[in-house]
C-alpha positions as CSV (number, residue, x, y, z in Angstrom):
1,X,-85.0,14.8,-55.2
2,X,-82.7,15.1,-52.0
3,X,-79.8,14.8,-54.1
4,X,-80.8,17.5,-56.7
5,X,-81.7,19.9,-53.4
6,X,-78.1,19.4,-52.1
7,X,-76.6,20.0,-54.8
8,X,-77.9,23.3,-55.6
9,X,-77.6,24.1,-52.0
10,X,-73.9,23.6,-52.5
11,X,-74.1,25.3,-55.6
12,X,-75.5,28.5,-54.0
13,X,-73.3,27.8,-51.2
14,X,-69.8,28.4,-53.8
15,X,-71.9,31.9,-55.5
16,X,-72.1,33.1,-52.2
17,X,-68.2,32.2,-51.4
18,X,-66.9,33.3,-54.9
19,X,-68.7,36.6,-53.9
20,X,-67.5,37.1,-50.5
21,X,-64.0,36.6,-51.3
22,X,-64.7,38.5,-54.5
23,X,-65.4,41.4,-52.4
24,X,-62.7,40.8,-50.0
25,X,-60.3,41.1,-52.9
26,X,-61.9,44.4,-54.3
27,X,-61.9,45.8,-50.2
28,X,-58.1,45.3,-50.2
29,X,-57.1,46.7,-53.7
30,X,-59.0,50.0,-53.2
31,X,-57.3,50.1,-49.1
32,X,-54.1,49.7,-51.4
33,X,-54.9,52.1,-53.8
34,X,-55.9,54.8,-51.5
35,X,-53.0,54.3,-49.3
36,X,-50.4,54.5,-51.8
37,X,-52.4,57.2,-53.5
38,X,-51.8,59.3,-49.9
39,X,-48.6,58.5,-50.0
40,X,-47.3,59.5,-53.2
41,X,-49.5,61.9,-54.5
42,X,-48.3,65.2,-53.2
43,X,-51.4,67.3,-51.5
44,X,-51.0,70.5,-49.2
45,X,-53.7,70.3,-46.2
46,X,-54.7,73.8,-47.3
47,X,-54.4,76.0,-50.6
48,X,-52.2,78.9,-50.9
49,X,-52.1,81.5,-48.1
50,X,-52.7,78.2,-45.7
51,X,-51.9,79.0,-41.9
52,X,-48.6,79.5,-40.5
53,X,-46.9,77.9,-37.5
54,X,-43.6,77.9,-35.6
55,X,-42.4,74.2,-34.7
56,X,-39.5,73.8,-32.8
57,X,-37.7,70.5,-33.5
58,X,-35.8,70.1,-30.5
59,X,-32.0,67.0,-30.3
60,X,-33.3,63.5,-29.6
61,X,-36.7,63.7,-31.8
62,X,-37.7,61.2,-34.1
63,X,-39.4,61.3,-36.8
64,X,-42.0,59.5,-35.2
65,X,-42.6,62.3,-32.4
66,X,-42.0,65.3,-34.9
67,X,-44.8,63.1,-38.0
68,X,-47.1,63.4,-34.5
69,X,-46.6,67.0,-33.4
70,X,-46.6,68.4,-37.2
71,X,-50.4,66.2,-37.2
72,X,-51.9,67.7,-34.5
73,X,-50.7,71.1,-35.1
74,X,-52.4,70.5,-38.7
75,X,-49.5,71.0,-40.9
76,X,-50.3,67.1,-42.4
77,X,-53.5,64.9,-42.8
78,X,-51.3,61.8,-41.5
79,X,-48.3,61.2,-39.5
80,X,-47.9,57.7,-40.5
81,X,-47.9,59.1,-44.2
82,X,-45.7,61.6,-43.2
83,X,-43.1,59.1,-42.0
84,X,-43.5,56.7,-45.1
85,X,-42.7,59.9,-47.2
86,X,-39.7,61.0,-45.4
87,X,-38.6,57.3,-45.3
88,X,-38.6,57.6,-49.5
89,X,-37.3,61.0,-49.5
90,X,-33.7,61.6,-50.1
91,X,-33.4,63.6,-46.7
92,X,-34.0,60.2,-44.8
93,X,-32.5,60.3,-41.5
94,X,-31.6,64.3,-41.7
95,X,-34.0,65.8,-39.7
96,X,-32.2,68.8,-37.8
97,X,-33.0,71.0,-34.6
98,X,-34.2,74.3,-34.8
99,X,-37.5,76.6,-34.8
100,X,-38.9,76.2,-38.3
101,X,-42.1,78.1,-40.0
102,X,-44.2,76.0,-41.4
103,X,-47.1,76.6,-43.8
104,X,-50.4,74.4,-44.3
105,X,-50.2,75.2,-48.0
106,X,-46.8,72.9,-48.2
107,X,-46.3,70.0,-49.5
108,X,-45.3,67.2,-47.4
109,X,-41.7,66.7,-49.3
110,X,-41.6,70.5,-48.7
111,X,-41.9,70.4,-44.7
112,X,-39.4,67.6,-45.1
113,X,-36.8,69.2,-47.1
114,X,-36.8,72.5,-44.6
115,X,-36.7,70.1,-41.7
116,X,-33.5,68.7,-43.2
117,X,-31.8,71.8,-42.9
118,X,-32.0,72.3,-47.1
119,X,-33.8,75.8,-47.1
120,X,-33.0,79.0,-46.0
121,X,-36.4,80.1,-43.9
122,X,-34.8,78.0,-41.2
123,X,-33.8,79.6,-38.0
124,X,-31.4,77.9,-35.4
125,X,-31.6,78.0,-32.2
């Protein structure tokens, strides 16, 4: 009897472990999925007129300090998305100087490719 009681103890004990790590597995994938979904999938933080703001990208910023000011100005739900983007984008690295207008109704790879110096609404200073 004490042998048949441990061994469905140990039994319930491996349902309960293939489940756990079952849902550990499941956790991760969707954190994956959603992460990569932010980063590739292209969405504006507003629809079109969206709200316009002047940022001034002064010599010396990275693209970590400008991912943070466009954030909290609200031109992008995520700096560290932001940066990943730009990282894949073909205007790695360009990032110029200048006052810029930017628009909450962009695009992420939009706001990149005028910070690169690739579109005519940019003003120097």
């Amino acid at each position: 009897m004490k042998q048949i009681i441990q061994t469905v103890v140990i039994n319930i004990f491996k349902i309960v472990l293939a489940i756990v790590v079952i849902m550990l597995i499941y956790q991760a994938g969707m954190k994956a999925y959603h992460f990569g979904y932010a980063v590739f999938a292209e969405e504006a933080v507003d629809i079109e007129p969206g709200r316009t703001f002047e940022i001034t990208i002064v010599q010396g910023k990275d693209v970590k300090d400008v991912a943070v000011m466009l954030e909290e100005s609200g031109l992008i739900k995520s700096s560290e998305i932001y940066r990943i983007r730009e990282w894949f984008s073909t205007e790695k690295g360009d990032m110029k100087p200048g006052v810029y207008e930017l628009n909450t109704s962009m695009f992420p790879s939009e706001m990149i490719s005028i910070l690169a110096g690739d579109n005519e609404e940019e003003t120097e200073e």
